[in-house]
N, C-alpha and C positions, 0 to 999 in steps of 0.2 A: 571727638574722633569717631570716625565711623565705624559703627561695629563689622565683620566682614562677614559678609554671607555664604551658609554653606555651600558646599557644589549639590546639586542633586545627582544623584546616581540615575544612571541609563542601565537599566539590563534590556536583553533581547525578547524581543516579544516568544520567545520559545520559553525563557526562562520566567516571564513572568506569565506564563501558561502554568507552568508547573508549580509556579508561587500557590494560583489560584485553586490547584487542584490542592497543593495542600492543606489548604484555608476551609475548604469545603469539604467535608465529607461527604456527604449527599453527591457530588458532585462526581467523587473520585468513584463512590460505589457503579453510579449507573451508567459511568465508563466502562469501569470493570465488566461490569454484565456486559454489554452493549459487544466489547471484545472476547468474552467469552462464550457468546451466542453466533457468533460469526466464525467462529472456531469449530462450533460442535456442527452446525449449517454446515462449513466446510468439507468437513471431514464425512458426514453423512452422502454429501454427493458425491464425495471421491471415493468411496470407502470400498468400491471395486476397480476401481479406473487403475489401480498398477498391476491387481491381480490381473485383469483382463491384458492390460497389456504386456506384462512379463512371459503371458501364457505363450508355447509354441504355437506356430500357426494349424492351424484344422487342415487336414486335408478332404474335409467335405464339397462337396459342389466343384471337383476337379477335372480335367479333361486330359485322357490320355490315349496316345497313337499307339497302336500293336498292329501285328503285323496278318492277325487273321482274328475275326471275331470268335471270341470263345463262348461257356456255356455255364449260365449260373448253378450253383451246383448247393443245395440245402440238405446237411447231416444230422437229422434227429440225434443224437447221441445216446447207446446206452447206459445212463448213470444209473438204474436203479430209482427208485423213487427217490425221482426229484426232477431238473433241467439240465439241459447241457444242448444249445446248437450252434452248429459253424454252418456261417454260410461262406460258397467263395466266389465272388463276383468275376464277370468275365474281363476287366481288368486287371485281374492279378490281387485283387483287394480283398484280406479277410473280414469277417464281422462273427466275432464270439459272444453271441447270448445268453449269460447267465451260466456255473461253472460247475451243478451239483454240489452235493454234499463234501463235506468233508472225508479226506481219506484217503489213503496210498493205490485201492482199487477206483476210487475217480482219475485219481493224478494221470495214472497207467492208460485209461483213457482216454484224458485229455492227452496226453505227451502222443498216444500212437497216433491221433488226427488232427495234431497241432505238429506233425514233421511232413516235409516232402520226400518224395521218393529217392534222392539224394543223403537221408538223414538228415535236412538241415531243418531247425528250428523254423517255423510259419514266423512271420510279423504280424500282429495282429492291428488292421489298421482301425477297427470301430470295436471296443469291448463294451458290452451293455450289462449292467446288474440290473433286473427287470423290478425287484423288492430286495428288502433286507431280509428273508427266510434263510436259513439255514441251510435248504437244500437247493438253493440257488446260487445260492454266491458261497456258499460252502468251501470250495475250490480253486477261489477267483483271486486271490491271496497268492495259490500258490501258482497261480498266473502269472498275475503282474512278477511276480519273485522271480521269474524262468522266462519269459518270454519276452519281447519288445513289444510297446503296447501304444500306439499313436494318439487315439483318440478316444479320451473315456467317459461314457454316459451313467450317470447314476440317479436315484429318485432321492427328493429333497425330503431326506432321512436322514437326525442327527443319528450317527455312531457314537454310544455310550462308551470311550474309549481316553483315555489321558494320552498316545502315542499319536495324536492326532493333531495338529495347529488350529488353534480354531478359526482361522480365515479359510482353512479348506474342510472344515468339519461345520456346516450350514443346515440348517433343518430343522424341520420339525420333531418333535418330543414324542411318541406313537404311545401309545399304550399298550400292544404287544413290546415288550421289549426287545428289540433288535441283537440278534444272536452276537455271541462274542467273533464269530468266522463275519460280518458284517464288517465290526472295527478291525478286525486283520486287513480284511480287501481294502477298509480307506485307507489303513494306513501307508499296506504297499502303494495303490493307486499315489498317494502322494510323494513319496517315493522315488518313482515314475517319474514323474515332473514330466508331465504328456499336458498334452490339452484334454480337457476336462469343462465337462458342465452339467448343470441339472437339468434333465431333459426336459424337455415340453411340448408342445406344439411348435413352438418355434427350431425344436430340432432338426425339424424333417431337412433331407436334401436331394439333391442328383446330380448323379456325377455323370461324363460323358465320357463314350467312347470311339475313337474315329479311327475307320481303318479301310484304308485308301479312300475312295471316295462315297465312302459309305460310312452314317453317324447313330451308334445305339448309346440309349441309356437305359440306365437303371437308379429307381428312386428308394429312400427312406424313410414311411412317413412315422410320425411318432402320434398316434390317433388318438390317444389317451395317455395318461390319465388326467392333462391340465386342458383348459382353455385356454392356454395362452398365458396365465395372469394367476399367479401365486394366492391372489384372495380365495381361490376352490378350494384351498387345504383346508380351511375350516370344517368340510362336510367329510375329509379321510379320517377316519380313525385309524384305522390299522394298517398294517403292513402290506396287506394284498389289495388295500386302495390307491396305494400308489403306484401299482403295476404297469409297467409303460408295454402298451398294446401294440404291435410294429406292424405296417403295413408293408412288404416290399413285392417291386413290381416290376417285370421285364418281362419286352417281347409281346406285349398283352396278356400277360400272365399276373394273378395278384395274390402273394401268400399270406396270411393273415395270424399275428402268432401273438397270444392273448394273457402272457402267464399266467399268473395268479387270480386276471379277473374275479371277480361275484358280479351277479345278476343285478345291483346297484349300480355298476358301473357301465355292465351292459345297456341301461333302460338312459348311461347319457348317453353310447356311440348311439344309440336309437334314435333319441332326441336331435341329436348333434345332424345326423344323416335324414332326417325325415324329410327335406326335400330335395334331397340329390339321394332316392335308395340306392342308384347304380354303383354308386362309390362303397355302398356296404359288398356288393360279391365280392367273392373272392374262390378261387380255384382250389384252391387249397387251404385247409383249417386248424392252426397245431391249437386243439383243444384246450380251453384256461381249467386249469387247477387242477393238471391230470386226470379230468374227464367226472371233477367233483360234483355232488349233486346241488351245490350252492354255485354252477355258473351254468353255461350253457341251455340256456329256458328256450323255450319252442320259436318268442318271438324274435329270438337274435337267431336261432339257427336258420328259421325261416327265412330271417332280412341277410343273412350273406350268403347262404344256399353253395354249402360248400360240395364240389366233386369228389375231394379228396378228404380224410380229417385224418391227423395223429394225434396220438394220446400218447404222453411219456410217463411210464409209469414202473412198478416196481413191481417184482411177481411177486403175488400172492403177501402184498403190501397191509399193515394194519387195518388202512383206513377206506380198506372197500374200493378204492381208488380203480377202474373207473365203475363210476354208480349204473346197473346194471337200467335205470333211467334214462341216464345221455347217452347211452351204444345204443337202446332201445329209439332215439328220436333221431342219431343218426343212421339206423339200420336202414336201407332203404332209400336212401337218399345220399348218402357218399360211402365210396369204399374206405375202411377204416383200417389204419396201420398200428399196428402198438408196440411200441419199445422191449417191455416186456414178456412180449410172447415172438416175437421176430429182431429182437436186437438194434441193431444200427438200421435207420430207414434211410436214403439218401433218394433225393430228386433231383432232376436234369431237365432245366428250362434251356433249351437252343434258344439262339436269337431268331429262328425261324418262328414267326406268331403262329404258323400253319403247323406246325410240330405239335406233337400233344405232347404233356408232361409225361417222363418217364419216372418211374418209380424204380429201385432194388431194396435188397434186407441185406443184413449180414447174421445168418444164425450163427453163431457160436458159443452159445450155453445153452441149458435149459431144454433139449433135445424133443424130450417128452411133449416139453406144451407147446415149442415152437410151428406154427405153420409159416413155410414159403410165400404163399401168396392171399390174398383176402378170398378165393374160390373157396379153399380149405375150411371155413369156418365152420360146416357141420362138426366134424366130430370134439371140437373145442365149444360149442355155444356156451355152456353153464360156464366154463373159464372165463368166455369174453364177456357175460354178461353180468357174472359176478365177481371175478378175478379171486374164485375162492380154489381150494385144493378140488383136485375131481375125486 
């Protein structure tokens, strides 16, 4: 009799995929990788792609109708040594640069020129932290805390801070350690949940303004402190290398406001400019590092060849602040405004190009050192030249 032959088994070619990965180790490992490589690839090119997209929109590069062209309006602020400037664009749009130190006589400050003549809180639609110092973003905390804040610029500076996500806490590592009022601003700024990014080169914008049949803008540029391309961090060490240098321009008017610069950074807007110099003037100069003797060298004042210059600064400040050097190289060459011997500076650029800058102050302290206008600098010289007691 015949013996009966077994049936062979059929499995699916899926499953005898998976026979073979059992069988081989070798096999199963360099799948493994092979999926595991494709995952971290993944996730490396995505790794901003929700941030970006969840972000609100920018209202950068905007265009809006009104009904009469207005006048840009730029508020040196008296904070004392340190920053603090509003500008307000002739569309109705704020831009808050850098926020002073810390403290209840900044806050009072900022709150008196961050309201309209209604008492209603301003909307801040561009707020810039220029560096992580102390006496810049000091106050910027209790900004974002109190104000509506649209669009926010900061330098690509980790905040030492645990209150932080770290998808919105990016940056480099300084060596100056980054003040604790640094990781307060990120942390409100996140907060916020505004659009946000790390400035650069590619920040700049212009926005438009159209009223009736007539079209002004005004632009933003962000001159410094990147190329463009996050590889320049390697040459920043500190905190005042990453200072974001702002060009802004209306009417043919170009204001040029430098924070923290050093003379490093200077010799790259030199480099950068060296065949376009016309794009270095500027009309107006808010001098880097409170008028420090480590910025302002003969060959940057020279290549922007400012009309105007202010220095924000603090009476009779530790640090010598401004160096009796850069008044001496601007003397003569631009009329010069200082925060602390004349208080609030404010300018008025009309849309009219043919209009010259208008200048006022606000004295209200400090009676003694204050002069009204730059005429008065005789009987002040040794003040303005050394910022020491008379």
């Amino acid at each position: 009799m015949k013996e009966k032959q077994k049936r062979k088994k059929v499995h699916s070619p899926f499953r005898n995929f998976l026979y073979k990965i059992s069988r081989n180790g070798f096999f199963y490992a360099a799948l493994t990788l092979v999926i595991a490589t494709c995952f971290i690839i993944g996730v490396i090119v995505n790794k901003d792609v929700g941030k970006i997209e969840n972000l609100p929109d920018t209202t950068k590069n905007s265009t809006v109708r009104i009904d009469e062209p207005d006048n840009l309006e730029v508020c040196f602020l008296d904070v004392g040594q340190g920053d603090a400037t509003l500008i307000k664009f002739p569309d109705g749009k704020t831009m808050l640069i850098d926020g002073g130190r810390t403290g209840a006589d900044t806050e009072r400050i900022l709150d008196k020129y961050l309201t309209d003549e209604n008492g209603d809180k301003l909307t801040i639609d561009y707020c810039v932290a220029t560096h992580s110092d102390e006496d810049h973003v000091g106050s910027l905390g209790y900004v974002y805390k109190n104000y509506t804040v649209l669009n926010s610029f900061r330098p690509y500076v980790k905040a030492l801070t645990s209150d932080v996500s770290d998808g919105f806490n990016d940056g480099k590592i300084i060596k100056d350690t980054p003040s604790d009022a640094y990781g307060d601003y990120v942390a409100a700024a996140e907060k916020e949940k505004c659009y946000y990014e790390y400035f650069d080169d590619s920040s700049d914008f212009t926005n438009t303004v159209i009223c009736g049949d007539q079209t002004f803008t005004y632009s933003v540029d962000f001159v410094l402190p990147y190329a463009a391309k996050y590889t320049d961090f390697k040459k920043f060490d500190d905190s005042n290398d990453f200072s974001a240098v702002i060009a802004v321009s209306y009417a043919g008017k170009r204001i040029l406001l430098c924070g923290d610069m050093g003379k490093d950074r200077e010799t790259d807007i030199l480099n950068a400019y060296r065949t376009d110099p016309i794009r270095m003037k500027c009309d107006v100069l808010k001098v880097a590092h409170h008028g420090s003797e480590n910025s302002s060298g003969r060959a940057f004042i020279s290549a922007v060849d400012p009309d105007y210059a202010v220095i924000s600064c603090g009476l009779e400040n530790s640090y010598g602040h401004p160096s009796k050097k850069v008044v001496d190289e601007l003397l003569g060459k631009a009329t010069i405004y200082r925060t602390d011997m004349q208080g609030v500076i404010k300018l008025v650029i009309t849309a009219d190009p043919s209009d010259d800058i208008a200048f006022s102050v606000e004295c209200d302290k400090n009676d003694d050192y204050l002069y009204y206008s730059p005429a008065e600098y005789a009987p002040y010289i040794n003040i303005i030249k050394g910022n020491k007691k008379r």
